[in-house]
C-alpha positions in Angstrom: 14.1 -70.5 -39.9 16.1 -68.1 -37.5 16.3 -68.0 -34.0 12.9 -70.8 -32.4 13.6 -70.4 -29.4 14.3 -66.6 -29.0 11.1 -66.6 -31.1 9.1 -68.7 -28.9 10.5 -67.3 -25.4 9.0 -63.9 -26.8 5.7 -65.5 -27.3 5.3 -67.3 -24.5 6.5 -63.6 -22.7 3.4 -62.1 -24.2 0.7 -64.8 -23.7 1.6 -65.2 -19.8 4.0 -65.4 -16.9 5.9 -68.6 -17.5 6.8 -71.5 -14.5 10.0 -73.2 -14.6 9.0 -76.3 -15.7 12.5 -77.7 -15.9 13.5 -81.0 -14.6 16.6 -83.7 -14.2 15.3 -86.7 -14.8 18.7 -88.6 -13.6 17.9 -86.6 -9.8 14.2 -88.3 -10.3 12.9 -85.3 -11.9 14.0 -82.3 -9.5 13.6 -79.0 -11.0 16.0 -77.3 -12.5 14.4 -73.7 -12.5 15.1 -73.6 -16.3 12.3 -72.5 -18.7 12.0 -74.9 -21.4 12.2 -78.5 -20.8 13.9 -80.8 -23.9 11.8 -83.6 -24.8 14.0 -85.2 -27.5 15.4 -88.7 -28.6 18.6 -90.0 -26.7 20.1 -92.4 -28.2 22.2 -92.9 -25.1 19.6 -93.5 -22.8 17.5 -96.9 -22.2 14.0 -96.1 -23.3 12.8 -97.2 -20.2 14.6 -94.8 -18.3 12.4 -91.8 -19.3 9.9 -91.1 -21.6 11.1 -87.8 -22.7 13.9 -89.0 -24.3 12.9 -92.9 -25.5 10.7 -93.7 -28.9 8.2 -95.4 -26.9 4.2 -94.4 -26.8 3.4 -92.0 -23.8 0.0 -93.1 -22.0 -2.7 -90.3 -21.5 -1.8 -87.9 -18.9 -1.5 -84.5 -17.5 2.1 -82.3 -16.8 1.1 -80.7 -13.7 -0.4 -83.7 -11.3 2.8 -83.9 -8.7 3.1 -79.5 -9.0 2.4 -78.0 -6.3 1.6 -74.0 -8.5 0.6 -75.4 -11.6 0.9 -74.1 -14.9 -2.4 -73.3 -16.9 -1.5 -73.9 -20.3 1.2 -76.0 -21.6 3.1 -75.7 -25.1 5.3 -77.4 -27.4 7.1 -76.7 -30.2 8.9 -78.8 -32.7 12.7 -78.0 -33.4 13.2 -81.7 -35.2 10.6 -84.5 -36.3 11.0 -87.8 -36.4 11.4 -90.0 -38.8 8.0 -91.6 -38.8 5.1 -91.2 -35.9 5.4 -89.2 -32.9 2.4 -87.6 -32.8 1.4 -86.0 -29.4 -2.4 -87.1 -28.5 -4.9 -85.1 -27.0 -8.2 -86.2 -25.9 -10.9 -83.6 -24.4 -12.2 -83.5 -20.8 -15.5 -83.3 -22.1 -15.6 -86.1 -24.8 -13.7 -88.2 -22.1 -16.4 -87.4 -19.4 -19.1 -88.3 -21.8 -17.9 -91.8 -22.8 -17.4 -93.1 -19.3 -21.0 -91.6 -18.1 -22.0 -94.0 -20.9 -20.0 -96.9 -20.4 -17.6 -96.6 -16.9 -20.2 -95.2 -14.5 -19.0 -96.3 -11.2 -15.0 -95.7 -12.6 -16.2 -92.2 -12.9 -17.7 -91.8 -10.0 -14.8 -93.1 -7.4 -12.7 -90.7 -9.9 -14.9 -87.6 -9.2 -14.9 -88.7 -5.5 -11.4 -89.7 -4.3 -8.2 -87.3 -3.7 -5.2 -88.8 -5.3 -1.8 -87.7 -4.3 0.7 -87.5 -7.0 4.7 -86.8 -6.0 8.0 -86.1 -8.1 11.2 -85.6 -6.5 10.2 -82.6 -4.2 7.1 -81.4 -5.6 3.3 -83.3 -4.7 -0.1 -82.2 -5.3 -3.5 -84.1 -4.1 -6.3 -83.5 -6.0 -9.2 -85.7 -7.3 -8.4 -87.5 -10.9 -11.9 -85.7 -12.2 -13.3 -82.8 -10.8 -15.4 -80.0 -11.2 -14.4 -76.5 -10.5 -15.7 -73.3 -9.8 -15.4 -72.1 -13.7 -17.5 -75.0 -14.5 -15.0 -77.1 -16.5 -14.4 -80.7 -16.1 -10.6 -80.8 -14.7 -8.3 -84.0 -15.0 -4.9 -84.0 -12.7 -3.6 -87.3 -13.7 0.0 -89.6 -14.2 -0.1 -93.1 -13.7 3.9 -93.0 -13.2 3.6 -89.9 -10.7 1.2 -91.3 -8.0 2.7 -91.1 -4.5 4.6 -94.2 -3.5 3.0 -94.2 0.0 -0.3 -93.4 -1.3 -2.8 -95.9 0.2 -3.2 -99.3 -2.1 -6.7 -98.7 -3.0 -5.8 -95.3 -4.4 -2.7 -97.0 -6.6 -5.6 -99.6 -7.6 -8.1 -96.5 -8.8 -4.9 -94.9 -10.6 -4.1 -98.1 -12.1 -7.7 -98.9 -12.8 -8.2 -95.6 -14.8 -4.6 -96.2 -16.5 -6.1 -99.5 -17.6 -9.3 -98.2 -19.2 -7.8 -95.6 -20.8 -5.1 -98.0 -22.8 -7.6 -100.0 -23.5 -10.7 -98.4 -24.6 -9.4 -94.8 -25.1 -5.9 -94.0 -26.0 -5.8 -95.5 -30.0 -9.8 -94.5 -30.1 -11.4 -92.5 -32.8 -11.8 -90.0 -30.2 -8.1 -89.1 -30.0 -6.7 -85.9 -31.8 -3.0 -86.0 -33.3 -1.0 -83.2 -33.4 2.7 -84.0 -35.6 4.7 -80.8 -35.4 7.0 -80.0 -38.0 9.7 -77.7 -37.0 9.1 -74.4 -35.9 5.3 -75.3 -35.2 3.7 -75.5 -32.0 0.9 -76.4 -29.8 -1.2 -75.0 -27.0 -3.5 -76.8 -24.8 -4.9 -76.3 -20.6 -3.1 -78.9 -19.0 -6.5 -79.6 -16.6 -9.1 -79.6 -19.5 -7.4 -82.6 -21.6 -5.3 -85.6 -21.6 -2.4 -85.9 -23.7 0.5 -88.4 -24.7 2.2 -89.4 -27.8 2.7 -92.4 -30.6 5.7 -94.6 -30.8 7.9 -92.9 -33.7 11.3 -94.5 -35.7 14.3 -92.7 -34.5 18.2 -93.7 -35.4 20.2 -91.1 -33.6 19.8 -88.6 -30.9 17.3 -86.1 -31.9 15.8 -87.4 -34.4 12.5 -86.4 -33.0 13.6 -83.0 -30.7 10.7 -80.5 -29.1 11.0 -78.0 -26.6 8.2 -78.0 -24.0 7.3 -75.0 -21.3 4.8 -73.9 -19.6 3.0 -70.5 -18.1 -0.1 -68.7 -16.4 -2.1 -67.2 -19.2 -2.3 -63.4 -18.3 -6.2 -62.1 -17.6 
């Protein structure tokens, strides 16, 4: 299969000037500087401790919501798949935006109208949860797990509140994508314009289930 991820470094090289997306998840996720980030099975590590290395389910959610210069499109790709499941999700802004007009108006509309502030280790970004910018796109900054400690309770309840309808009307919906990646495959998305996570999946030993994630500013 050669050389992934002198393959993929290339690629992502030519599509766009990458961000150090890199992160220590035992310093509560300080950067590291380093390109790619390893989002692989530990068999060492509770799967509570971090979900970039456990076999559970990832709720919806976007990378960037605690980064302060954001990366506009995100990528994966697979170096070894699991034994059974893992699948990352990937729901559309648009399709989202659509079913809560029709059945979460006033959820929608505190989201459109409150700034949430999302923090990791040194790193925070407030934004609003949905938002419309100037290129006319519904935008998402969201992570249930990220939101700021000493954020005010009635924004943790509004980021719980949108955490809860998601996992329970959304996130195992018909109007979910999945994406399994074999290896050497990848996938692209705009962090804003969707919300992704990912299936439980069967994993014995460490890497089992093994992708390399980065991100990058897509050259104009």
């Amino acid at each position: 299969m050669g050389d992934l991820r002198a393959f993929y470094d290339v690629f992502v090289d030519n599509l766009g000037d990458p961000i150090n997306i890199g992160e220590d998840f035992t310093k509560g996720g300080e950067q590291t500087q380093e390109k790619w980030l390893e989002i692989r099975y530990d068999a060492d590590i509770p799967d509570l401790a971090a979900y970039r290395h456990s076999k559970n389910a990832q709720p919806l959610h976007t990378d960037e919501s605690y980064i302060s210069n954001p990366a506009d499109v995100m990528m994966f790709y697979g170096v070894n798949k699991s034994i059974k499941g893992g699948a990352t999700t990937f729901i559309d802004s648009k399709v989202l935006l659509k079913y809560m007009e029709e059945n979460a108006s006033d959820l929608l509309s505190r989201l459109k109208t409150t700034e949430v502030r999302y923090k990791k280790a040194n790193e925070e970004r407030t934004e609003r949860i949905i938002d419309f910018k100037e290129d006319g796109q519904v935008h998402f900054n969201y992570n249930y797990y990220c939101v700021d400690r000493d954020e005010t309770e009635e924004n943790k309840a509004l980021n719980k509140e949108f955490f809860d309808f998601l996992e329970n009307y959304v996130a195992h919906s018909h109007m979910v994508e999945k994406v399994i990646l074999n290896p050497g495959e990848a996938v692209l998305w705009w962090d804003e314009l969707v919300l992704h996570g990912r299936t439980s999946y069967e994993a014995e030993k460490t890497n089992d289930r093994f992708i390399r994630k980065t991100g990058f500013k897509w050259k104009n």
